[in-house]
KEZA-163548 format. One record per atom (N, C-alpha, C): x negated, y negated, z; residue number from 1; residue in one letter; atom name. Coordinates in steps of 0.1 Angstrom, whole numbers, plus 2048, in hexadecimal, padded with zeros to 3 digits. Last residue first. Example, Ala and Ser with C-alpha at 12.3 -4.5 7.8 and 13.67 -1.06 7.14 Angstrom:
BEGIN
<east: 780, north: 816, up: 847, nr: 2, rest: S, atom: N>
<east: 777, north: 80B, up: 847, nr: 2, rest: S, atom: CA>
<east: 77F, north: 800, up: 84F, nr: 2, rest: S, atom: C>
<east: 77C, north: 839, up: 84E, nr: 1, rest: A, atom: N>
<east: 785, north: 82D, up: 84E, nr: 1, rest: A, atom: CA>
<east: 77C, north: 821, up: 84E, nr: 1, rest: A, atom: C>
% end
This chain:
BEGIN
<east: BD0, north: C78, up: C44, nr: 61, rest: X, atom: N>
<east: BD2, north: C78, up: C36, nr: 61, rest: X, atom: CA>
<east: BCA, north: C72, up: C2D, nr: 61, rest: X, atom: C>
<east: BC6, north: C6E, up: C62, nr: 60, rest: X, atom: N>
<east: BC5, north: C82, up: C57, nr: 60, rest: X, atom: CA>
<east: BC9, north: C86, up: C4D, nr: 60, rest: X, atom: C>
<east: BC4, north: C59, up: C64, nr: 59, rest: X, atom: N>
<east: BB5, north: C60, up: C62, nr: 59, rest: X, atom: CA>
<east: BB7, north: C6D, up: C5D, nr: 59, rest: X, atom: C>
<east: BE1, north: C5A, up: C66, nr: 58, rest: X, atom: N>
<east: BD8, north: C4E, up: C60, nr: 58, rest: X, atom: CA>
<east: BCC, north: C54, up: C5D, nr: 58, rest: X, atom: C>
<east: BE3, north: C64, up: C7E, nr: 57, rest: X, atom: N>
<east: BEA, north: C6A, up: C73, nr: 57, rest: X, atom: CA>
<east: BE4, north: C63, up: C66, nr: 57, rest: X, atom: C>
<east: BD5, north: C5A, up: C90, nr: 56, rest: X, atom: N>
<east: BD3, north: C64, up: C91, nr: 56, rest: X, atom: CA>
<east: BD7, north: C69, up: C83, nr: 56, rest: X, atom: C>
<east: BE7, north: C45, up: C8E, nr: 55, rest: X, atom: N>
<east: BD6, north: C43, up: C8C, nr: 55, rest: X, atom: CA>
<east: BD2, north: C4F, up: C88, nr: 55, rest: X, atom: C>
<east: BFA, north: C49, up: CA0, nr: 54, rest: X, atom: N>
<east: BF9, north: C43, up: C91, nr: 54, rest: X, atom: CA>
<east: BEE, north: C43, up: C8B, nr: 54, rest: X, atom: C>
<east: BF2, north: C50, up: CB8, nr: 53, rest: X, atom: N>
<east: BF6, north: C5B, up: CB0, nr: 53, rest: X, atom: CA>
<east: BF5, north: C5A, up: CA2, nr: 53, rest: X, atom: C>
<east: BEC, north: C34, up: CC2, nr: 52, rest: X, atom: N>
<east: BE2, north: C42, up: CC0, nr: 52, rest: X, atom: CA>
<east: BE5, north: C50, up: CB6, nr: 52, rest: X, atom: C>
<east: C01, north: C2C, up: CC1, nr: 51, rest: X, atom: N>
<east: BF9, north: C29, up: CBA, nr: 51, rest: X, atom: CA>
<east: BEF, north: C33, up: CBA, nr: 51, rest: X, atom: C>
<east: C10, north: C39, up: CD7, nr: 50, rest: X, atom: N>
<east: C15, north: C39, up: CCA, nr: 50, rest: X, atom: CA>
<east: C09, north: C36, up: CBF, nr: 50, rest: X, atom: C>
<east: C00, north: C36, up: CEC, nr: 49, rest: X, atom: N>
<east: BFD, north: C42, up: CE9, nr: 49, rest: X, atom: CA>
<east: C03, north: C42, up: CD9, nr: 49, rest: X, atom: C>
<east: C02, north: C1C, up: CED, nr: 48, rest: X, atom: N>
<east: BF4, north: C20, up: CEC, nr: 48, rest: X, atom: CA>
<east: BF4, north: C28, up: CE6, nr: 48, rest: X, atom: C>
<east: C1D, north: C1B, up: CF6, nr: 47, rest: X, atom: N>
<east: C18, north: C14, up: CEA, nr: 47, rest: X, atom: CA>
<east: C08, north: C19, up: CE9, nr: 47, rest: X, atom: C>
<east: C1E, north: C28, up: D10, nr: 46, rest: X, atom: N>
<east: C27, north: C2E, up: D04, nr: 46, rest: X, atom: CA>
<east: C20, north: C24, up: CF8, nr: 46, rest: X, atom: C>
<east: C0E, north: C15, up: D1A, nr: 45, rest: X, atom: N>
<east: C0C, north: C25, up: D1C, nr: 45, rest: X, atom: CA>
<east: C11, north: C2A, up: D10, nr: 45, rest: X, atom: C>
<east: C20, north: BFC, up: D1B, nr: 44, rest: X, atom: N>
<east: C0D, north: BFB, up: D18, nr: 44, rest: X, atom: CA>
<east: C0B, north: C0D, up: D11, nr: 44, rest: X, atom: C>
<east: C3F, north: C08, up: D12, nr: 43, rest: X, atom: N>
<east: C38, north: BFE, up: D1A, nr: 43, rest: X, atom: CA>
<east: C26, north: C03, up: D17, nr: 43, rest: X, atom: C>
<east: C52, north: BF7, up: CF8, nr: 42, rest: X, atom: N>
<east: C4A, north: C03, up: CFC, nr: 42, rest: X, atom: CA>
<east: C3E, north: BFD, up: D09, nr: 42, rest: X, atom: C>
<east: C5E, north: BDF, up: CEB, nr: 41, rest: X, atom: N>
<east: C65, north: BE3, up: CF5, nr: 41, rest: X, atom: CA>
<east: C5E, north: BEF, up: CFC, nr: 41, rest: X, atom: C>
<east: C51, north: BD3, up: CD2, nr: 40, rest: X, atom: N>
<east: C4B, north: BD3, up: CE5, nr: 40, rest: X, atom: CA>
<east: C57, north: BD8, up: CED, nr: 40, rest: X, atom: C>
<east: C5F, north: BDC, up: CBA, nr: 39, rest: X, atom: N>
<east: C67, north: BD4, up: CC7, nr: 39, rest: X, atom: CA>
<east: C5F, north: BD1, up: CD2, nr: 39, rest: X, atom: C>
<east: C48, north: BE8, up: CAD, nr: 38, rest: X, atom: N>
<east: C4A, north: BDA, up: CAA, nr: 38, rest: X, atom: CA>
<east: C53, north: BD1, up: CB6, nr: 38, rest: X, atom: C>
<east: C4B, north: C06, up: CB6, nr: 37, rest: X, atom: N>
<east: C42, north: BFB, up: CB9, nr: 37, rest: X, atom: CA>
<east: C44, north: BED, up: CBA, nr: 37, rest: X, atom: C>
<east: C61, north: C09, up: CA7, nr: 36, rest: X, atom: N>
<east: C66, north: C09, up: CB1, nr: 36, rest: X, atom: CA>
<east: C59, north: C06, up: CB8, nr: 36, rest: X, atom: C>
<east: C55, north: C07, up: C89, nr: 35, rest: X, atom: N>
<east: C62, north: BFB, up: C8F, nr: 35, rest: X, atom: CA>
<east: C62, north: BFF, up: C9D, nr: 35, rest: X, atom: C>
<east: C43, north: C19, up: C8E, nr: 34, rest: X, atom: N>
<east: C44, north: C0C, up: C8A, nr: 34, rest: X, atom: CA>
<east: C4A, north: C03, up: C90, nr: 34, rest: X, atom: C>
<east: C54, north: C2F, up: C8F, nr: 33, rest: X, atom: N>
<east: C4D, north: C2F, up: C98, nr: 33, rest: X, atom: CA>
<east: C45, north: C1D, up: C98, nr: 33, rest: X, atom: C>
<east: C63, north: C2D, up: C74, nr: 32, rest: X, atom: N>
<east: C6A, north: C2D, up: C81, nr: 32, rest: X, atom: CA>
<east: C61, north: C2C, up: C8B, nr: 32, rest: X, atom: C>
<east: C4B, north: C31, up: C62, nr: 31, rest: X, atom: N>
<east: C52, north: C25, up: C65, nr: 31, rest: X, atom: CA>
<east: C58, north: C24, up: C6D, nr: 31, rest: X, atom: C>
<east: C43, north: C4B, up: C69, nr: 30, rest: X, atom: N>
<east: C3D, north: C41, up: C6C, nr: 30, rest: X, atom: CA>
<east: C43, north: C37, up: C69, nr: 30, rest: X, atom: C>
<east: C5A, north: C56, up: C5A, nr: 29, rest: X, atom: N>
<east: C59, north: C56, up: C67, nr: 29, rest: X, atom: CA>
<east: C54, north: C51, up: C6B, nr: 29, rest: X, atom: C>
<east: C58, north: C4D, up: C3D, nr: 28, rest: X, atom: N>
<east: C62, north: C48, up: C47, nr: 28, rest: X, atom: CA>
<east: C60, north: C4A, up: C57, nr: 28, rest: X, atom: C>
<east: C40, north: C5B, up: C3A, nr: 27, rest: X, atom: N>
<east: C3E, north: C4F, up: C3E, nr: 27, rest: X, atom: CA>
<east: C4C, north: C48, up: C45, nr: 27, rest: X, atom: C>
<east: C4C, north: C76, up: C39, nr: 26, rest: X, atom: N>
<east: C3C, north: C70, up: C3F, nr: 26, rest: X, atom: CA>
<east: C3F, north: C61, up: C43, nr: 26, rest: X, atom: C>
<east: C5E, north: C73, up: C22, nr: 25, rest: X, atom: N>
<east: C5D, north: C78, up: C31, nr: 25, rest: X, atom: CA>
<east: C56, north: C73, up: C36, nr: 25, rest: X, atom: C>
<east: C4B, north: C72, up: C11, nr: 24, rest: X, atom: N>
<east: C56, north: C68, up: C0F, nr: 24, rest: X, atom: CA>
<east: C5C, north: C67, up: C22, nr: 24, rest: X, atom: C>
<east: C3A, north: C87, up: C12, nr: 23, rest: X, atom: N>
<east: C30, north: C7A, up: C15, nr: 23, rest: X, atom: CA>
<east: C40, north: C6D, up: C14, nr: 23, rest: X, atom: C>
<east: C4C, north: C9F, up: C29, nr: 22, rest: X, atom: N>
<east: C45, north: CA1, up: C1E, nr: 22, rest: X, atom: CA>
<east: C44, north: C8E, up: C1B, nr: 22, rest: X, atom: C>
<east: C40, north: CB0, up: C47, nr: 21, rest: X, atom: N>
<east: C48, north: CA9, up: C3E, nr: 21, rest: X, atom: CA>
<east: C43, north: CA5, up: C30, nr: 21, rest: X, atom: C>
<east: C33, north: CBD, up: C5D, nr: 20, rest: X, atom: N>
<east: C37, north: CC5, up: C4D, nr: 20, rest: X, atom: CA>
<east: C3D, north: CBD, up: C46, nr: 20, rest: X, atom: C>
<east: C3C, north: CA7, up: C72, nr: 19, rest: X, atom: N>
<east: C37, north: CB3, up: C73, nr: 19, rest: X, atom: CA>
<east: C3B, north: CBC, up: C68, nr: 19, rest: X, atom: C>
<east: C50, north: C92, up: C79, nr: 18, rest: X, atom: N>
<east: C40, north: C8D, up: C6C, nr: 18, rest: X, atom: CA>
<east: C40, north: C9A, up: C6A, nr: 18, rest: X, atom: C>
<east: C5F, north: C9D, up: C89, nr: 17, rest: X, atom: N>
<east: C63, north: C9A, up: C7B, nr: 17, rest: X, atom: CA>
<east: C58, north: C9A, up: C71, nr: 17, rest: X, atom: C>
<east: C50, north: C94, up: C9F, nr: 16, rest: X, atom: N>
<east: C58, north: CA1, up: C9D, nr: 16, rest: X, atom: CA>
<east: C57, north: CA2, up: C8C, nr: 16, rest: X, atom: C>
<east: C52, north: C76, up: C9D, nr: 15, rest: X, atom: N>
<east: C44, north: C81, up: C9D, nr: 15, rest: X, atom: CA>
<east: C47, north: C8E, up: C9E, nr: 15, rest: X, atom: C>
<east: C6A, north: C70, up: C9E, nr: 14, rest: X, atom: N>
<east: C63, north: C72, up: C96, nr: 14, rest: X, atom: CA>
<east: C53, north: C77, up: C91, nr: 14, rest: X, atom: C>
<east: C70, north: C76, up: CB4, nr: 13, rest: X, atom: N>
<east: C7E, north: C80, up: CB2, nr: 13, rest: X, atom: CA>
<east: C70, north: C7E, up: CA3, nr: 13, rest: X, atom: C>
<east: C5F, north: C67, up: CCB, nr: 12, rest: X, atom: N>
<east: C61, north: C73, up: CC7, nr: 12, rest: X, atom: CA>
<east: C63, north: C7C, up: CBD, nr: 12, rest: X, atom: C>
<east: C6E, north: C4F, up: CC3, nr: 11, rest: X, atom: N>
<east: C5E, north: C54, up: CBB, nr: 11, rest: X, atom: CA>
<east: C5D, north: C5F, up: CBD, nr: 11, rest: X, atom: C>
<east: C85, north: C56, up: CCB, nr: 10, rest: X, atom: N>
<east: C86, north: C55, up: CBF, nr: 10, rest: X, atom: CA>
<east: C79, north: C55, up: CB8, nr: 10, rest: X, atom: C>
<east: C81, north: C56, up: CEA, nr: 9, rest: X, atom: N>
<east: C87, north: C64, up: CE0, nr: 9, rest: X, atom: CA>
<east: C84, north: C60, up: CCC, nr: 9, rest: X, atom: C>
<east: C7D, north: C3A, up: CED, nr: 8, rest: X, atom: N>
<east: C6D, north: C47, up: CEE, nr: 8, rest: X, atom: CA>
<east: C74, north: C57, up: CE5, nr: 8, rest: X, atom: C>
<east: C93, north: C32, up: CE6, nr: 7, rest: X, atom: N>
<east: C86, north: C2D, up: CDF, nr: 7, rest: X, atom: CA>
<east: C7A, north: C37, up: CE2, nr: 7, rest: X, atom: C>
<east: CA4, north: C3D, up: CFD, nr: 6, rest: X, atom: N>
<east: CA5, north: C3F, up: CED, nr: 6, rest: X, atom: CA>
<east: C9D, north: C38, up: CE5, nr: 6, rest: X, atom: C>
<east: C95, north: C32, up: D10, nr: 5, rest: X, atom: N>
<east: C98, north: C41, up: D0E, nr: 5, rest: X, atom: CA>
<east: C97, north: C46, up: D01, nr: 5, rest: X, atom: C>
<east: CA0, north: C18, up: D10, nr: 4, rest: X, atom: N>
<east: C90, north: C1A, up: D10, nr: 4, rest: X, atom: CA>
<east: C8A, north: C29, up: D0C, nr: 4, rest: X, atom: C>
<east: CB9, north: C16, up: D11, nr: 3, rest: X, atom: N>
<east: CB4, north: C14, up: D04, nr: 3, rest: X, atom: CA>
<east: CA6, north: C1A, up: D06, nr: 3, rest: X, atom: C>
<east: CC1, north: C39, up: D20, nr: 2, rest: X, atom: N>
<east: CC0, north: C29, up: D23, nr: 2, rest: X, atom: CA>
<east: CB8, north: C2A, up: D14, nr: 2, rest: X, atom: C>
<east: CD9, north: C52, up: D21, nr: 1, rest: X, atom: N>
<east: CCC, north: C4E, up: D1D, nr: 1, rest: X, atom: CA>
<east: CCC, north: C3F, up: D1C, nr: 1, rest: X, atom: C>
% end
């Protein structure tokens, strides 16, 4: 797995995770999704869609 790999597995691994978690939970995962924004290492597509999801989670609590 290339680093780029393991940065889309890891939003992944945490939008998995948000799913029933409880608000201490919750937010750690949204921080990993965060920090792994923050590197611009995600290209245009993959950063859209991350934010969009953020948002998404954002408007439903």
């Amino acid at each position: 797995m290339d680093g780029y790999q393991a940065l889309t597995a890891l939003i992944e691994s945490a939008w998995t995770e948000l799913n029933g978690s409880d608000a201490s939970h919750r937010d750690f995962c949204l921080d990993v999704v965060s920090d792994v924004l923050e590197t611009g290492r995600l290209t245009q597509d993959d950063a859209e869609r991350a934010v969009e999801r953020l948002v998404t989670v954002a408007l439903s609590e």
